[in-house]
C-alpha positions in Angstrom: 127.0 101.7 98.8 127.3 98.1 100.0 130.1 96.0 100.5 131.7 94.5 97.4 130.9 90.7 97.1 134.0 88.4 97.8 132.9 85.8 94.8 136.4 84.5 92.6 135.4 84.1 89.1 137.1 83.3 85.8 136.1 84.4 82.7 137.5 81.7 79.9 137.3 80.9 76.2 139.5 81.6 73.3 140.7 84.3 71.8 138.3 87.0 70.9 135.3 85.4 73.1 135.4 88.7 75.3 137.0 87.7 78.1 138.4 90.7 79.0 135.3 92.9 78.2 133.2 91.3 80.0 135.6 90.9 82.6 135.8 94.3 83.7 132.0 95.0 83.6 131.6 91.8 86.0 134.6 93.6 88.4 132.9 96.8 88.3 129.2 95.4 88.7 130.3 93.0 91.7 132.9 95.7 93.3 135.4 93.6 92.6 139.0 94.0 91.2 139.7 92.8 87.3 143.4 90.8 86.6 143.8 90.2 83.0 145.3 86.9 82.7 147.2 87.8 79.8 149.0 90.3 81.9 151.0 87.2 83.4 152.6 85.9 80.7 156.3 85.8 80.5 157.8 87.4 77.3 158.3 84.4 75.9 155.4 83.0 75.4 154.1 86.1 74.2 156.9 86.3 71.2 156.1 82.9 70.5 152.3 83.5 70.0 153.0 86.5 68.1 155.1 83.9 65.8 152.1 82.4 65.2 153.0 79.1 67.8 150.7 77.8 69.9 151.3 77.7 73.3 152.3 73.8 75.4 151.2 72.4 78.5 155.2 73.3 79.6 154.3 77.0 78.2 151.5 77.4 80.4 152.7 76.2 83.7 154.6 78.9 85.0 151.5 81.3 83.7 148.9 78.9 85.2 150.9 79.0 88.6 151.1 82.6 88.7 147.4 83.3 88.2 146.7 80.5 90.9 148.5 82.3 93.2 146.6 85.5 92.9 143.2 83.4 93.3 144.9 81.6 96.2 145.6 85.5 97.8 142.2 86.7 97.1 140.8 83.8 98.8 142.7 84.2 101.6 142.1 87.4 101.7 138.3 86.8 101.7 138.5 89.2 98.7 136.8 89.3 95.5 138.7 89.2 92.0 137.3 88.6 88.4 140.3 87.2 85.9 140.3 86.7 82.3 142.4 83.2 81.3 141.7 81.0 78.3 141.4 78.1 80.8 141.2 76.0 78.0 142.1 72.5 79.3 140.0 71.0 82.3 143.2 70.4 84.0 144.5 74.1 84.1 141.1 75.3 85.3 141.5 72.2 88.0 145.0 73.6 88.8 143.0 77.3 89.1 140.4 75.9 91.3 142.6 74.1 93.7 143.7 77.4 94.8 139.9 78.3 95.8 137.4 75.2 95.7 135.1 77.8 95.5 136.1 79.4 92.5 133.5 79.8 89.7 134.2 80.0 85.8 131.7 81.7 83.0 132.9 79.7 79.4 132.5 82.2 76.7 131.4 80.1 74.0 130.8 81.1 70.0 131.0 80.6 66.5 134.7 80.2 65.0 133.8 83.0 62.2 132.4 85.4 65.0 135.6 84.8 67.2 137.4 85.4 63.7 135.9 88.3 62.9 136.6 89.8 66.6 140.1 88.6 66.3 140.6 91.0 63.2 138.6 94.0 64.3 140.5 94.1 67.5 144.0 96.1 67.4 146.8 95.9 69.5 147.0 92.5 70.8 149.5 90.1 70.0 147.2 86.9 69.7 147.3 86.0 65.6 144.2 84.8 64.0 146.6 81.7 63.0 146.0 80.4 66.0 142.3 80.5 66.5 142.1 76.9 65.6 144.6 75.6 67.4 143.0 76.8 70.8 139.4 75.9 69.2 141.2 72.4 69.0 142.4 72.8 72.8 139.6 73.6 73.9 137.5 70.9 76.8 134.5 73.0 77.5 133.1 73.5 80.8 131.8 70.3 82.4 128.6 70.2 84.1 130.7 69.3 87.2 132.6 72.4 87.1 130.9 75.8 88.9 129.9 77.9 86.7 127.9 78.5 83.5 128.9 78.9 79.8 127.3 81.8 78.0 127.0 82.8 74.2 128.9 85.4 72.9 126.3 86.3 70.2 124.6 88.5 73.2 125.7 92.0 74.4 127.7 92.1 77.4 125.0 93.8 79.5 122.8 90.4 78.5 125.8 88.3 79.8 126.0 90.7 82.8 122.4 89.9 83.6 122.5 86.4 83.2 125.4 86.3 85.7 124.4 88.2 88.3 120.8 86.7 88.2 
């Protein structure tokens, strides 16, 4: 077997993009451990989105500063991660990279009635389809100046695998 590959990526987009899925098979394919950025959010800002309120800028710092710390460990540790986070704003995936400059994100990108219709076949998780359009809205795409590549979500993950790895 070889040696797992040390890269630091985030996988970002809104809700129902498939973050998380293709999160995991990106950690498993690169030998890699998976954090799910969701994972990290205090209790509060998970009541409030399961109230149907979109997160602030003041919501997300504490979040933001946790998951930069676990990139800025990997990174230290020379060790590779994959982690799921919305990243919606340029400036939060700015705050993510200046834990690792070399730090690489894959946008998920799609359709708002595709991401709708993933929202509502999904169960368990606490993210309301109410506020689809307010991260939509939030949403600064990846910048050509940013590492990284943004992918469509109408392909299967294996086809997203592929391109990444390629």
């Amino acid at each position: 077997m070889s040696a797992p590959r040390a890269e630091r990526w985030v996988v970002m987009g809104v809700s129902g993009s498939g973050k998380s899925t293709l999160g995991i098979a990106l950690a498993k394919a690169l030998d890699v451990r998976f954090e799910e950025g969701d994972d990290y959010h205090p209790a509060a800002n998970i009541a409030k989105m399961r109230a149907g309120q979109p997160l602030t800028d003041a919501d997300r710092a504490g979040w933001l500063a946790r998951l930069a710390e676990l990139i800025r460990q990997a990174a230290a540790a020379e060790a590779g991660m994959v982690l799921s986070c919305s990243a919606l704003k340029r400036r939060y995936r700015d705050q993510l990279r200046a834990a690792d400059p070399a730090l690489r994100f894959i946008h998920l990108d799609g359709e708002r009635a595709l991401l709708a219709q993933r929202m509502q076949e999904r169960a368990g998780h606490y993210m309301p389809l109410a506020l689809l359009d307010s991260q939509l809205e939030t949403l600064q795409a990846l910048q050509a100046d940013e590492a990284g590549m943004r992918l469509d979500i109408r392909q299967q993950t294996t086809q997203l695998l592929a391109q990444i790895l390629e």
